[in-house]
C-alpha positions in Angstrom: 68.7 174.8 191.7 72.4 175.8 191.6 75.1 175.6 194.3 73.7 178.2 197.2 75.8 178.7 200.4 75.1 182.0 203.2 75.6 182.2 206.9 73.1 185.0 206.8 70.9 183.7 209.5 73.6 183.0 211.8 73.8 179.3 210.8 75.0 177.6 207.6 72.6 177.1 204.9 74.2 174.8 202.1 72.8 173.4 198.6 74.7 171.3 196.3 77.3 169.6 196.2 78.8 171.8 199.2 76.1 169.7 201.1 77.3 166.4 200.0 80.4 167.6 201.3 79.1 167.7 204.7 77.3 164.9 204.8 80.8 163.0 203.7 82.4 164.9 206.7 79.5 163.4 209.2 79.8 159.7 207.7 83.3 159.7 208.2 83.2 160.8 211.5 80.7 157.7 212.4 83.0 155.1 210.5 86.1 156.8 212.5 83.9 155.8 215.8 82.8 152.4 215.0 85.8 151.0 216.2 84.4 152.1 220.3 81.6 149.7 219.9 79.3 153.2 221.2 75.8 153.7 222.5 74.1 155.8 219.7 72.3 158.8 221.2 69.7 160.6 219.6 70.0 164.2 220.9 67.6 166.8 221.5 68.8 170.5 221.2 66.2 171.4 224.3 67.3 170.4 227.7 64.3 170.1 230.6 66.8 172.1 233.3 68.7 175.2 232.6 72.5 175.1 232.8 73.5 178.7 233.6 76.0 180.1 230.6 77.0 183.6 229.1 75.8 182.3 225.9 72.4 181.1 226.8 70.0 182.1 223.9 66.4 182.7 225.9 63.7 180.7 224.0 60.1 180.6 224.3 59.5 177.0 223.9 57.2 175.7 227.1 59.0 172.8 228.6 62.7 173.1 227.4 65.5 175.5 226.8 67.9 175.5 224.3 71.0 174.3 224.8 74.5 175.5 224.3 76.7 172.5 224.6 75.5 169.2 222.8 75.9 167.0 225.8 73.5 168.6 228.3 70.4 166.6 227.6 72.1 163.6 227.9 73.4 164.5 231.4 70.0 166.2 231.9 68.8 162.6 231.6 71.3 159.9 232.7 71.0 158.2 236.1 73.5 155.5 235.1 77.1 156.4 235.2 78.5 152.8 234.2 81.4 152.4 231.8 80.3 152.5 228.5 80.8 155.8 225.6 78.1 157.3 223.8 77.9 159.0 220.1 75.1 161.0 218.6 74.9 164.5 216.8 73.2 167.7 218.2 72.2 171.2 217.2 73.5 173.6 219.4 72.4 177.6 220.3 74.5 180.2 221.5 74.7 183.9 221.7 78.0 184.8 219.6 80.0 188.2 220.7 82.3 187.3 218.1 80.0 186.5 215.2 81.0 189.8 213.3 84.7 188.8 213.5 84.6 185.6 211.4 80.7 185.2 209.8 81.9 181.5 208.3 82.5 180.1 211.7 81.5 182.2 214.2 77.9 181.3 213.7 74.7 181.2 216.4 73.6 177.7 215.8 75.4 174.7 214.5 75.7 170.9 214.6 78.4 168.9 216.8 79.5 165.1 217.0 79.2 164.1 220.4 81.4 161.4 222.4 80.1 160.7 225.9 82.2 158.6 228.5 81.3 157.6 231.9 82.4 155.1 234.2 85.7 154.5 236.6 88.2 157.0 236.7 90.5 154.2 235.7 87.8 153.7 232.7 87.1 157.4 231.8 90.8 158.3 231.5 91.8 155.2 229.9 88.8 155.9 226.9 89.5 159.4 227.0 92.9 158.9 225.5 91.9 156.0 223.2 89.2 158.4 221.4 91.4 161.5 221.7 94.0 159.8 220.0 91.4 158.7 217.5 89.9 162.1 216.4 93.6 163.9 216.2 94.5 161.0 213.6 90.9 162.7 211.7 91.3 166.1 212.5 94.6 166.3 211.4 93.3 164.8 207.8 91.3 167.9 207.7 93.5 170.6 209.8 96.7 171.7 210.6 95.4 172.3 214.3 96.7 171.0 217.7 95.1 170.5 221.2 95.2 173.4 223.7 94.5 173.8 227.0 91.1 176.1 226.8 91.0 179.5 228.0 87.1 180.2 228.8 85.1 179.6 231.7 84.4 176.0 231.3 87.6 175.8 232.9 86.6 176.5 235.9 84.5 173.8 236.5 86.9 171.0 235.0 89.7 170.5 232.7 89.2 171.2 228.6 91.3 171.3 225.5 90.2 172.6 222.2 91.7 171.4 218.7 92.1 174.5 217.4 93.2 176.2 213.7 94.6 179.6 212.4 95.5 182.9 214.6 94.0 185.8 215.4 90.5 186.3 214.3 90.7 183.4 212.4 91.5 181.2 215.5 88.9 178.8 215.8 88.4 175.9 217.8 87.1 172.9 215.7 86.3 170.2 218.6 86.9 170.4 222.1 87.3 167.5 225.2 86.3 167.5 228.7 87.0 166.0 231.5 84.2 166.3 234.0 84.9 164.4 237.0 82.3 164.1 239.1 80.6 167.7 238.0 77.8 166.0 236.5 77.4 162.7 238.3 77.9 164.5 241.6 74.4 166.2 240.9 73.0 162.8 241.1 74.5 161.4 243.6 75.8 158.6 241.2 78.9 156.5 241.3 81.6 157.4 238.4 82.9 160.2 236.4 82.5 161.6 232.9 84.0 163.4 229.8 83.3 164.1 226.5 84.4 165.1 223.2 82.7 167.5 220.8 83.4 168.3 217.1 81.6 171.0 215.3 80.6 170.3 212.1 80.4 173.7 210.0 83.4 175.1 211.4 85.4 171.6 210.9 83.8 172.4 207.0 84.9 175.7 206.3 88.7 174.9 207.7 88.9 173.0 204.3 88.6 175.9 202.3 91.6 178.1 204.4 95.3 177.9 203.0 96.5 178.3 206.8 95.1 175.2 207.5 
């Protein structure tokens, strides 16, 4: 079969050696990781309780909803908020207003590395650096991006920045970090704090392909 690549269904379907690519782009995200010694995490893309969010997409699966951010089951389902970081990938959902904008990386449902951290506040922020520092040393292999401060609504419930490439309609933020506080521990009552980092896959992929980048 030759090389096939379309975005027609609102996520990436890729066949070829353009898929090889992608797979190289996963592997060398793990690699980059090894060095935090992380808890791998085998994510679900449902999530048992809803997490209110404008992009919700409504599903009619029976005992889980689909999730918009990768780390929601895992803080669906931790109890323990010890030190200790976390890695896994996850397929996310989301209704995208500006899909028609940008088709390439604007898309409904994609795939994101996910970094977990929990512990102290002395621990979290100390880690959060460490692996921020890490993924700008591979994101800037990739990307001419650079963290911002985030302008959406996450904000509003604790701190993010977003690695983000090109201008205008072409602005696209390839991974984001978050520093949760106690937003999600708080829910269980549990000791410590959290934040994580998340890198999407496809859109990091097609940013190899711009010039501006």
């Amino acid at each position: 079969m030759k090389d096939i690549k379309s975005t027609k269904s609102g996520a990436l379907f890729v066949c070829g050696e353009e898929a090889k690519r992608l797979f190289d782009i996963k592997r060398e995200i793990e690699e980059t990781l090894k060095v935090l010694e992380y808890t791998h995490l085998w994510l679900p893309s449902l999530v048992e309780s809803s997490f209110f969010h404008p992009q919700n997409v409504d599903s009619g699966h029976k005992e889980g909803t689909l999730v918009h951010a990768a780390c929601l089951p895992f803080f669906d389902q931790i109890e323990d908020y010890t030190n200790n970081i976390y890695f896994g990938f996850n397929r996310v959902h989301r209704l995208e207003p500006l899909r028609n904008l940008n088709k390439q990386t604007r898309l409904e449902s994609f795939e994101v590395a996910e970094i977990i951290i929990t512990g102290s506040e002395e621990y979290t922020t100390n880690k959060y650096s460490e692996v921020k520092e890490l993924l700008s040393s591979l994101l800037s292999k990739y990307t001419k991006g650079e963290w911002i401060e985030a302008d959406d609504s996450f904000i509003q419930k604790y701190e993010k920045e977003e690695w983000v490439v090109g201008n205008g309609v072409e602005k696209v933020s390839i991974a984001s970090a978050n520093r949760h506080g106690k937003h999600f521990s708080g829910r269980k009552n549990a000791e410590g704090t959290s934040c994580c980092f998340g890198i999407g896959i496809e859109r990091l992929y097609e940013s190899l392909d711009r010039g501006e980048y």
